[in-house]
C-alpha positions as CSV (number, residue, x, y, z in Angstrom):
1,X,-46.8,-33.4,-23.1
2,X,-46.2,-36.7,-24.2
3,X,-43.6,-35.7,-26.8
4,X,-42.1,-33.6,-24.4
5,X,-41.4,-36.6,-22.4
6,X,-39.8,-38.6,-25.1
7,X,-37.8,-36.0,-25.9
8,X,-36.5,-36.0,-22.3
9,X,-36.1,-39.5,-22.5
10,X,-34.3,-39.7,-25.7
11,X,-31.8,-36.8,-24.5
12,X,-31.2,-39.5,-21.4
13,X,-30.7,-41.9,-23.1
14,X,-28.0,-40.3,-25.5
15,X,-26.1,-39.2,-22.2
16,X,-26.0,-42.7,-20.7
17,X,-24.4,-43.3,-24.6
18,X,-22.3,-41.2,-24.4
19,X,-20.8,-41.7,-20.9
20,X,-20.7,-44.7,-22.0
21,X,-18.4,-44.8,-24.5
22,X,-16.4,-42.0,-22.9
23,X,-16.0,-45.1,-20.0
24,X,-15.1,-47.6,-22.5
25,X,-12.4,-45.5,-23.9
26,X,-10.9,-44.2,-20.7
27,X,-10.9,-48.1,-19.8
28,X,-9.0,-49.1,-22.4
29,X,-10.4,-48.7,-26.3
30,X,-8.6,-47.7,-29.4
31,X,-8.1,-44.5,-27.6
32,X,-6.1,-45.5,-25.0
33,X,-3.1,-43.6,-23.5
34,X,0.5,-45.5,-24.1
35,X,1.9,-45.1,-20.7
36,X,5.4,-43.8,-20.7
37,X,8.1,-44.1,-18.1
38,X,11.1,-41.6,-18.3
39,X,14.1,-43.2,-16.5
40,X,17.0,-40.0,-15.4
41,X,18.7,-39.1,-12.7
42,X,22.3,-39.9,-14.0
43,X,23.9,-38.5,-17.3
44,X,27.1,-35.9,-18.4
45,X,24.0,-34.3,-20.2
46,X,21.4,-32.1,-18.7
47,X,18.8,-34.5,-18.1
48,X,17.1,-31.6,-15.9
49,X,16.6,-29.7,-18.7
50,X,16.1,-32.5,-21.3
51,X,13.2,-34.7,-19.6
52,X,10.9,-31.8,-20.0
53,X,11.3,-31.3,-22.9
54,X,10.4,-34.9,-23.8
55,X,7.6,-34.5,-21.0
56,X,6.6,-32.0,-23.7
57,X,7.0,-34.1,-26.7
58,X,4.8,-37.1,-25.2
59,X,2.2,-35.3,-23.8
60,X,1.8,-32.8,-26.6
61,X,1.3,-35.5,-29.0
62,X,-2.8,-36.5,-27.0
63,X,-1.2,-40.3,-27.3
64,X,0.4,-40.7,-23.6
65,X,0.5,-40.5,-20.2
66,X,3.7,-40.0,-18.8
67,X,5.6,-40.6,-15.4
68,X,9.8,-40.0,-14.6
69,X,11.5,-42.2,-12.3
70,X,14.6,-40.1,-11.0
71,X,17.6,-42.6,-9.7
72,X,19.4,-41.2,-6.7
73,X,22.5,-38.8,-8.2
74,X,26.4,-39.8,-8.3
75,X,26.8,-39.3,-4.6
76,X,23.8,-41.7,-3.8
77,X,24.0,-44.0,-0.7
78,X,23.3,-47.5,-0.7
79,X,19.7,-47.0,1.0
80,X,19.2,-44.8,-1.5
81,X,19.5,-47.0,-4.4
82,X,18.2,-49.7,-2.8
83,X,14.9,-47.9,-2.6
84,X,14.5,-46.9,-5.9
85,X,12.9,-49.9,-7.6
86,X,11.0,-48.4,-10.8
87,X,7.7,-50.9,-11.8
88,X,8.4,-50.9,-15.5
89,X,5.2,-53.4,-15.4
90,X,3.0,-50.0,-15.1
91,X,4.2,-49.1,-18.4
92,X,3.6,-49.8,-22.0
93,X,7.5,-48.5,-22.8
94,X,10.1,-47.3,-21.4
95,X,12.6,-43.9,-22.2
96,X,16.3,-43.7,-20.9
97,X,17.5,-40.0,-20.5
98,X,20.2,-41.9,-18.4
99,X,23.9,-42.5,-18.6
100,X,25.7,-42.6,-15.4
101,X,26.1,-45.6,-12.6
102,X,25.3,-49.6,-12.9
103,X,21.8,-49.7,-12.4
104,X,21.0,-52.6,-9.0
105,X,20.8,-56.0,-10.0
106,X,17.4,-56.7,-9.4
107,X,16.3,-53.8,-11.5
108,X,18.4,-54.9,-14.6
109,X,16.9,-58.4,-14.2
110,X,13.8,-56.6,-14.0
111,X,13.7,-54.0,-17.4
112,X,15.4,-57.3,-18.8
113,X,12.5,-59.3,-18.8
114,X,10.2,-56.3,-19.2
115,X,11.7,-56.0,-23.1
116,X,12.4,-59.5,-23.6
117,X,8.4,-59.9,-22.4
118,X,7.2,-57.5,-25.0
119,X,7.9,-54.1,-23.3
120,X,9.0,-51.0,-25.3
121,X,12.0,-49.5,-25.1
122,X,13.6,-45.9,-26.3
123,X,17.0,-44.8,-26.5
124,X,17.7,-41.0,-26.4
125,X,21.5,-39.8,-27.1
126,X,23.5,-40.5,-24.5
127,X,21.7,-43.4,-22.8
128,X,23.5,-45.2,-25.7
129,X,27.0,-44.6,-23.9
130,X,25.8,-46.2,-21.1
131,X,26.6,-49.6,-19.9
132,X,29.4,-50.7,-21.9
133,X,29.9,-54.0,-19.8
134,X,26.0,-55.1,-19.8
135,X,25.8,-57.6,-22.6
136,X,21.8,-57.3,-22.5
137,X,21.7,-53.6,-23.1
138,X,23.5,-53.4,-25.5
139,X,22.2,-56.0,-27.3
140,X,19.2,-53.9,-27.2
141,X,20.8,-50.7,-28.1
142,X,22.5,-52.5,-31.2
143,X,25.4,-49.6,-31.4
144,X,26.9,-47.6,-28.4
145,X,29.8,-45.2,-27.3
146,X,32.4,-44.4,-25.4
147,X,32.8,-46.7,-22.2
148,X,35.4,-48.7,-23.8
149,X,34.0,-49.7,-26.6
150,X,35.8,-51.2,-29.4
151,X,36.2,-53.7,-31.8
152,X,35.1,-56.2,-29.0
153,X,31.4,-54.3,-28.8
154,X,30.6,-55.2,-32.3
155,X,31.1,-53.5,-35.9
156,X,30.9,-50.2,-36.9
157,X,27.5,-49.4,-38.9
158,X,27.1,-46.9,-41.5
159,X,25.8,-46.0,-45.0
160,X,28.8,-45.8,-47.5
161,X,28.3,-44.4,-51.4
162,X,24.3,-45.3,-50.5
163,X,25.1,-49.2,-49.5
164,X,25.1,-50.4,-45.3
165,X,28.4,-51.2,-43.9
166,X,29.1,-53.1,-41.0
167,X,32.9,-52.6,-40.8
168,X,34.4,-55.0,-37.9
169,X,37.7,-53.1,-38.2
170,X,39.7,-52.2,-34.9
171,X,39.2,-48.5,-32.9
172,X,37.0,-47.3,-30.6
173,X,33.6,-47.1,-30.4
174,X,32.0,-43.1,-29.9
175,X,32.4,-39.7,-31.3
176,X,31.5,-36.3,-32.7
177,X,32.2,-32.8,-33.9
178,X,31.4,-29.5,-33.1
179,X,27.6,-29.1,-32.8
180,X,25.7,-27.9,-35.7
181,X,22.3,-28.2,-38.0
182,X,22.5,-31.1,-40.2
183,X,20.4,-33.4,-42.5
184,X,18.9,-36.2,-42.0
185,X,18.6,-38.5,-44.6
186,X,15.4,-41.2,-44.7
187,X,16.7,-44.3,-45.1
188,X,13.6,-46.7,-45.0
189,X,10.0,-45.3,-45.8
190,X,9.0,-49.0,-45.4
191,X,8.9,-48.8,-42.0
192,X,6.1,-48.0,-39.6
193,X,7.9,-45.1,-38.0
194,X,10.0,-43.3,-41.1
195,X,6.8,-44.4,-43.4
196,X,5.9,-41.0,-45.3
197,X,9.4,-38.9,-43.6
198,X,10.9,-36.6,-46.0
199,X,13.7,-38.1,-47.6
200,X,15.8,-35.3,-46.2
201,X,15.2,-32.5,-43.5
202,X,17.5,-30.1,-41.7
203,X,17.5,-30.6,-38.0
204,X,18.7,-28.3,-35.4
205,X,21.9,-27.7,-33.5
206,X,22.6,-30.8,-32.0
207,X,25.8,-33.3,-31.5
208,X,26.3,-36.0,-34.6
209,X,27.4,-39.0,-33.4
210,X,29.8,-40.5,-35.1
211,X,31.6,-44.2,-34.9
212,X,28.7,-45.8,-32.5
213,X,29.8,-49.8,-32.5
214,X,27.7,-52.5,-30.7
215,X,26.2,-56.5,-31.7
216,X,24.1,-54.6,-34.5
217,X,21.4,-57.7,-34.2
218,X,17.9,-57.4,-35.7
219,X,18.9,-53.8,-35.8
220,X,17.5,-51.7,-38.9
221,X,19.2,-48.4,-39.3
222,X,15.9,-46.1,-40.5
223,X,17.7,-42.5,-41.0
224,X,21.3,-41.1,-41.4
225,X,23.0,-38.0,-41.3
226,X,26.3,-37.1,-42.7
227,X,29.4,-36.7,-40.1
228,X,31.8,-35.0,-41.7
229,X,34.4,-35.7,-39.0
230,X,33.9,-39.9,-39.8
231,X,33.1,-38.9,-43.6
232,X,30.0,-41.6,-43.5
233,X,26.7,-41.1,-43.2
234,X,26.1,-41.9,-39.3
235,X,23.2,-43.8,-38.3
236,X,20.3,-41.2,-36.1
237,X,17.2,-43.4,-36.0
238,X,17.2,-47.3,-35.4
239,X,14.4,-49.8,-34.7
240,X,15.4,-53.1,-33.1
241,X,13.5,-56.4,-32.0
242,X,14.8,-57.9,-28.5
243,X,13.1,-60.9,-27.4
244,X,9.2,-60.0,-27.6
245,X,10.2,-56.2,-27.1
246,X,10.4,-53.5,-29.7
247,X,13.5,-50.5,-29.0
248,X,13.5,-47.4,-31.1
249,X,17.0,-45.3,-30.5
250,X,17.5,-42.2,-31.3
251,X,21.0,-40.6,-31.4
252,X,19.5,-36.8,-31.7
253,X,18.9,-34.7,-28.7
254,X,22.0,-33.5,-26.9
255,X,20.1,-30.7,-25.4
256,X,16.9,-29.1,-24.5
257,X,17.8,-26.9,-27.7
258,X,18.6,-30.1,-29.6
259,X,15.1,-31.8,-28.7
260,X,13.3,-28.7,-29.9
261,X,12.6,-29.5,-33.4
262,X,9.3,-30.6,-34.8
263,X,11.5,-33.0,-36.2
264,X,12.9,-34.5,-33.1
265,X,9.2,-34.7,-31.7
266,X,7.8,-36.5,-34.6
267,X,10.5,-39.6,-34.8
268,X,10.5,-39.3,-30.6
269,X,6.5,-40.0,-30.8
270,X,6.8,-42.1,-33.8
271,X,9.7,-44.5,-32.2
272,X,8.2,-44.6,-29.0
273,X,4.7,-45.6,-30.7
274,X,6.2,-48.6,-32.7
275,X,8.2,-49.5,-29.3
276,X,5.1,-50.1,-27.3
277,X,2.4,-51.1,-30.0
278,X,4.0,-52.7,-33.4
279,X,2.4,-50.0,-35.3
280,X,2.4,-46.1,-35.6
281,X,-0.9,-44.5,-36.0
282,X,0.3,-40.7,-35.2
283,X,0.3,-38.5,-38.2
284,X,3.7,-36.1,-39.0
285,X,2.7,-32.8,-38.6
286,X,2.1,-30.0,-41.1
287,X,5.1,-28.4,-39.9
288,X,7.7,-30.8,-40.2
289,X,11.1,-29.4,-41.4
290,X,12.5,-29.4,-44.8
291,X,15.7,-30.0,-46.4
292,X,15.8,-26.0,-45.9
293,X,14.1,-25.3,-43.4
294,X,14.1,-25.6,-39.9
295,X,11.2,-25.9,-37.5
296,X,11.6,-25.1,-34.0
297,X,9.4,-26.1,-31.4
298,X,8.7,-22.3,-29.4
C-alpha cells in the first residue's frame, strides 16, 4: 500500500513538473514564438495570393505566431485609413507584402521608431518599390525601385568579376526580365542567416531584379543572382542595421509560385529570425535545393 502511494505521489509530482515547464515556456522561455506581423493590402502584386503563402512559410517553420494587418485598398476613404492603426509594439518583427499608397503619418512615425527601437523588419519583392520619397524607409531598405529613383536615391550595388560595386553613375533605379529559374549565388557564409547556404542553388520561376539603387548604409548584400538583362550579379538577400533594428530584404517572391521554394522558405525564416532576435537558430532543411535541382514547396 504504502508504495503504491508514493508511486501516486511521485506520478503527481512529475505532472505539476511538467505543467510547469510547459507554463514557463508558453510564458516566454527559449521556446518562445517570434510574433510576426504581415502588413498588405496595397501592391501591383497579388498580395492575396502571396501572404499565404508566407502565412505558410512562418508557421510551418514551429518558430512563430503570425497576424496580417490589411490597409484599406486604392479606393479607401479617409475614415478608413484613419482607422487602420497597426500596433507594431505587439510584435517582435514586422513583414511588408505592401507597395501601394503613403502610409498616415502617425503610422510612419510609429514603425519608425519601432525599428529604430530594436524592432525587426522584412522586405519581400516589391515592398522595395515602395516609398520612393520616405527618406526613413529607404534608408532601411538600403536599395529600391521604380518610383523615381535615380541617381539621387543612392548607388547602384552589385557583384562585378566576384568584387562589390557601388556604382553612383546616373539612370534609374528598378528593373527585370522575363521571369525564369535562376541561381543564387552565397555571398557571405559568415553571416547568421546565409551561415551553412549552399554556395549556389537554383530557385524557381520568379522576377530578377535588376538595377535596385538606394543609401546602401550598413547594408551587407548576403546572396546574388545573375541578371542577364544588367549583365551583373544582382543582389537577392540583404541584411541591414537601422537604429537598434535589424531588416532582412529579400528581392525573391513575385508570386505565390515564386515563394514556393524550399529555398525561399528557408532565407524567409532565416531573415526574419536575425531581424527580430540577432541570431538564427532554425536549421536549413534536408531538402533545400541544389545548383540542379529545384525544390518546390507542394
Amino acid at each position: 500500500m504504502r508504495n503504491k502511494l508514493t508511486l501516486g505521489l511521485a506520478v503527481v509530482v512529475m505532472s505539476c513538473l511538467a505543467y510547469v515547464g510547459l507554463a514557463k515556456k508558453i510564458e516566454g522561455g527559449d521556446d518562445k514564438l517570434l510574433r510576426v506581423l504581415i502588413i498588405d493590402g496595397q501592391n501591383n502584386h497579388k498580395w492575396e495570393s502571396t501572404t499565404p503563402v508566407m502565412q505558410d512559410a512562418f508557421k510551418s517553420s514551429g518558430r512563430y505566431t503570425v497576424d496580417v494587418s490589411t490597409s484599406p485598398g486604392k479606393k479607401g476613404t479617409d475614415e478608413e485609413w484613419d482607422k487602420w492603426r497597426p500596433d507594431f509594439s505587439k510584435y517582435d518583427v514586422v513583414v511588408s507584402n505592401y507597395n501601394g499608397q503613403m502610409w498616415p503619418g502617425e503610422v510612419r512615425t510609429a514603425f519608425v521608431n519601432f525599428v529604430k527601437s530594436g524592432g525587426g523588419f522584412v522586405v519581400v519583392h516589391a515592398a522595395d518599390n515602395a516609398f520612393a520619397m520616405w527618406p526613413e524607409y529607404n534608408e532601411m531598405i538600403g536599395l529600391g525601385g521604380w518610383g523615381g529613383r535615380s541617381e539621387r536615391s543612392g548607388p547602384y550595388v552589385y557583384y562585378k568579376d566576384g568584387k562589390l560595386v557601388r556604382d553612383t553613375s546616373k539612370g534609374k533605379g528598378g528593373g527585370h526580365g522575363p521571369q525564369h529559374e535562376f541561381v543564387v549565388t552565397n555571398r557571405d557564409n559568415a553571416h547568421p542567416i546565409t551561415k551553412g547556404m549552399p554556395t549556389e542553388w537554383l530557385h524557381t520561376k520568379d522576377e530578377l531584379y535588376d538595377t535596385l539603387r538606394g543609401p546602401a548604409n550598413n547594408m551587407k548584400v548576403l546572396a546574388t543572382a545573375p541578371s542577364q538583362k544588367s549583365n551583373r550579379d544582382e543582389p537577392m538577400l540583404m541584411a541591414l542595421d537601422y537604429g537598434k533594428g535589424r531588416v532582412f530584404h529579400t528581392t525573391l517572391g513575385h508570386a505565390d509560385y515564386s515563394m514556393k521554394c524550399r529555398g525561399f522558405y528557408d532565407t524567409l525564416n532565416r531573415g526574419a529570425e536575425w531581424a527580430a532576435t540577432g541570431e538564427v537558430t532554425l536549421e536549413w532543411s534536408k531538402d533545400f535545393p541544389g545548383k540542379d535541382k529545384l525544390s518546390p514547396i507542394k
